[in-house]
N, C-alpha and C positions, 0 to 999 in steps of 0.2 A: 172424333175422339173427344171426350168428357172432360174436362181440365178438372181440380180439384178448386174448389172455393179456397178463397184468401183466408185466412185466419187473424195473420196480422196485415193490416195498413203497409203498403210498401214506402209510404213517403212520412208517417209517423211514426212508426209503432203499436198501433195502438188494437186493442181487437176490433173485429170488422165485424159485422151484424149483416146475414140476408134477410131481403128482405122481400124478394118475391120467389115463390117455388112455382113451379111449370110443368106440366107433365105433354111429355115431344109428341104421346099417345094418340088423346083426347080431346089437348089443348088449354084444360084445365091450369088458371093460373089464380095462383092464391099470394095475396099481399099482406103484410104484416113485418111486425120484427119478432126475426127466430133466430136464438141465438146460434153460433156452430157449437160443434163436439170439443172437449178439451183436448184433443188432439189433433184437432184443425192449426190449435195456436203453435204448434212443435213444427220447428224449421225440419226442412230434407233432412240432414244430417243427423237431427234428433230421432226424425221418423226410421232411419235407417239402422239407428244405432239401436232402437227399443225392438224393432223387427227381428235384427241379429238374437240379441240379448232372450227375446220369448221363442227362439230356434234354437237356442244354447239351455231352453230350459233353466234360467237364470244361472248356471250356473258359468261365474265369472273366469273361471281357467280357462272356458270352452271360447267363452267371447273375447279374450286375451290374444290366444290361439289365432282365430277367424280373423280377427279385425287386426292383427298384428301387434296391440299395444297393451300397456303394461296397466298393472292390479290397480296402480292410484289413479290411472287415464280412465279406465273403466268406471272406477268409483265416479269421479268427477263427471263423468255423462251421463251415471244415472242420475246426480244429484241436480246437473243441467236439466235435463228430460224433466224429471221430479218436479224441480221449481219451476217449470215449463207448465205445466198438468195442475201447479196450486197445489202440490202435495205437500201436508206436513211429514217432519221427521215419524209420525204412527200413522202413516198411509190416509190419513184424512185428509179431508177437503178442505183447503184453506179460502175460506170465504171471499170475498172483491164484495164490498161494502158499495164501494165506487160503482162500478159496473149493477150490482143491483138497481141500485139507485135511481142510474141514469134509464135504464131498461121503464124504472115505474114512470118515470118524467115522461118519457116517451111514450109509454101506452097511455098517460091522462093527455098531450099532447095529441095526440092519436083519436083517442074516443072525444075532444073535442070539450075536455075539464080545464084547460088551462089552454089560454094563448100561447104563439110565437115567440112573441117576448117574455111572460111569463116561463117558459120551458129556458129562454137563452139565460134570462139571470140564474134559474136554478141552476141549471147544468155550470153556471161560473160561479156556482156557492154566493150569489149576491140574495139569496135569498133566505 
């Protein structure tokens, strides 16, 4: 049975990055940094409540109903879910500067532009 990839870190928080894909086939393995899906980052509970929620066809009386709880619990787990996902208040993508960042450090890192050291102070903004 397939586990689902970690999304966040269980001992920081923080998002997780694969970094080898494998195919059980072939044998094909491919190494790099990939980042997961914004939905990887959403706990069980998130995942379950957004499941509900697009079964109910968004609409919130239906998912009140199902899930037993009231119009401002509702509201409050989309808005959990939402900021889970980087969502702004008009459904866009709220950028991670951070996370960019560190992903570029890592592929110059990677393709062998920057030292060990040089990738540690960046990533600690000593640079």
């Amino acid at each position: 049975m397939a586990r689902e990839a970690l999304g966040k870190c269980p001992i920081c928080g923080q998002d997780t990055q694969v970094t080898t894909i494998y195919c059980n086939d072939c044998g094909t393995k491919i190494e790099g940094h990939f980042s997961l899906c914004r939905f990887c980052r959403l706990t069980e509970e998130q995942k379950q409540f957004i499941e509900t929620f697009v079964m109910c066809r968004g609409n919130i009386k239906e998912v009140e109903k199902r899930l037993g709880i009231s119009y401002p619990t509702v509201r409050n787990r989309l808005e959990d879910a939402a900021n889970a996902l980087s969502l702004d208040q008009y459904g866009g993508f709220v950028e991670d500067e951070m996370s960019e960042r560190r992903t570029e450090i890592l592929d110059q890192l990677d393709n062998g532009a920057i030292s060990v050291e040089d990738a540690l102070n960046m990533l600690n903004n000593k640079n």
